[in-house]
N, C-alpha and C positions, 0 to 999 in steps of 0.2 A: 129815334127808333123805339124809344118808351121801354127800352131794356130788350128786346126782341131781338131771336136770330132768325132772319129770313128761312123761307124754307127755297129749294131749289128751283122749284117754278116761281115766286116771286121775284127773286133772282131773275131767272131767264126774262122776267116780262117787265124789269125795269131795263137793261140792257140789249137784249137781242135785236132792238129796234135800232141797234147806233154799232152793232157789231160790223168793224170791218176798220175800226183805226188804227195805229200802230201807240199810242199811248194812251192809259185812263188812269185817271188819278179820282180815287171812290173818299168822299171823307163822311164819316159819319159821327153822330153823338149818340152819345144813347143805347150803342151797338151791345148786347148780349146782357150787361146789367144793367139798372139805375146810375144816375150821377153818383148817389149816394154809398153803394155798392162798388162803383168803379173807384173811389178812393179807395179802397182798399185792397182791391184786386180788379186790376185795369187789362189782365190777358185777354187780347183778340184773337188769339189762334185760330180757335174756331171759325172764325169770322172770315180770315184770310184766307183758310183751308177751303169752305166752301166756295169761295172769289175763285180759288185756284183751280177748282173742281167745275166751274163754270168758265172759264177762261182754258183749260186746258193745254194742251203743248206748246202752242204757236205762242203763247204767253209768260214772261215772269216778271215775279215782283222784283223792281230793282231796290225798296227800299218803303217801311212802314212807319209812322213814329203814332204814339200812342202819349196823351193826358189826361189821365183817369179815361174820364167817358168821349172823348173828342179823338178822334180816332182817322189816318189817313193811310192807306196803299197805294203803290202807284204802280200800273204793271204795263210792263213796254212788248213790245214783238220781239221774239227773239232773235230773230235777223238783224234787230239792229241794236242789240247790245254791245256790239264789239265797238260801236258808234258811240258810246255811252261814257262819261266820265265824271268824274268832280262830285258826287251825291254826297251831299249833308242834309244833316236832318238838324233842326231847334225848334225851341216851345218854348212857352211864354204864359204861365199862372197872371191872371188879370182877376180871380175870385181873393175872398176876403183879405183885403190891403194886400195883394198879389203876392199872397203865399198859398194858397187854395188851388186845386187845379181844376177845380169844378167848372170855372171858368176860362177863356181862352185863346191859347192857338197853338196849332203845329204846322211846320210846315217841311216841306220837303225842295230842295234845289239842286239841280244836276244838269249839265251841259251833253246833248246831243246834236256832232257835230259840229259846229259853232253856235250854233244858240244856245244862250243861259234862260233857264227858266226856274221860277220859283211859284210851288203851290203852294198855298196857306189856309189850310180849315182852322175854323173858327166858332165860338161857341161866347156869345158874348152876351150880356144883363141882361136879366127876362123882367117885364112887367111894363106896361105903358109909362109910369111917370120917369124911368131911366134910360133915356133915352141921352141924355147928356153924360152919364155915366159908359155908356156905350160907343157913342164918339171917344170919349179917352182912354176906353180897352181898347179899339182896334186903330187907337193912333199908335198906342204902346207895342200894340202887336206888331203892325207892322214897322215902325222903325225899327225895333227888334231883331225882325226877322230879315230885315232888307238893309241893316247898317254895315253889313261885311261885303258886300254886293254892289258897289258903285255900279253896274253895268250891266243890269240883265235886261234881257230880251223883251222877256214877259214875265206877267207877276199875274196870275191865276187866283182870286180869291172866293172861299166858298164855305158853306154852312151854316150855321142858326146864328142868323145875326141880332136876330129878336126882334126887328125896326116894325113898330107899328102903325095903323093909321091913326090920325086925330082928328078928334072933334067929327065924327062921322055919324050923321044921323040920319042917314039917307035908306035905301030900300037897297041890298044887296044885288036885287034882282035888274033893278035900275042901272046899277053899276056895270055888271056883265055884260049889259047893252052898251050903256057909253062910257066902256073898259079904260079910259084914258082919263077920267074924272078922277079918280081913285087920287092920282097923280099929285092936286092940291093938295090933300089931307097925308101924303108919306113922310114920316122923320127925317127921311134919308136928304128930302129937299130942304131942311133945317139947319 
């Protein structure tokens, strides 16, 4: 989010299109400061406050966890909170020899109902040639986050994962047309 706090109407016209589900789990990086600013003061309040102020009654957050600038809320229906149990939160520094938290993950797990679920945003190596350093942030992360959990339902993962294309020397425009080319040149496929 390049340090930005949304303003109310960008709010509304990132979500108002998907209003109507009983869970959303928002993770962001970047939220309110810099990476480099979020070391030092990583408060989202604000951040949360306006989510809440868009989300209104029908809404609460059941639980936030915060890594410097890597940032998640997850806010349920309140009808079915009483539905609601088990919520932990962990994180996981994967920046400089993973003591840094510049880099990352958070995540959040809680069981409604019988199903366990675990969300995990994520903020991992930026730059094309570390892509290989990137595989073993978020092998780290999620072993991490998913080693206390023999049995969950669902595992939700989400946020800058940095995966770039390679070796791509084609015409963008090209691309958009046969949208599925892309596909050879993704890390992800590596």
């Amino acid at each position: 989010m390049h340090g930005l706090n949304p303003t109310p109407n960008e709010i509304k016209s990132l979500l108002d299109p998907h209003k109507n589900f009983d869970i959303y789990a928002i993770g962001s990086e970047e939220c309110l400061r810099s990476i480099f600013k979020s070391l030092f003061y990583s408060d989202k309040t604000t951040w949360e406050t306006n989510l809440k102020n868009y989300f209104g009654k029908e809404y609460d957050i059941i639980q936030s966890e915060t890594l410097c600038a890597i940032h998640l809320v997850i806010f349920v229906r309140i009808s079915l909170l009483k539905n609601l149990h088990r919520v932990e939160c962990n994180k996981v520094k994967t920046g400089a020899k993973n003591l840094l938290g510049n880099k990352g993950a958070v995540g959040i797990s809680f069981k409604i109902f019988n199903l366990s679920i675990m969300i995990i945003n994520c903020h991992l190596a930026a730059l094309q040639s570390r892509s290989h350093q990137r595989n073993i942030d978020f092998q780290r992360c999620v072993e991490n986050m998913t080693n206390d959990y023999p049995s969950l339902d669902f595992v939700v993962l989400m946020g800058d994962l940095n995966y770039r294309l390679n070796n791509l020397n084609v015409d963008m425009k090209k691309i958009q047309v046969e949208h599925l080319s892309f596909l050879n040149y993704d890390q992800l496929n590596y």
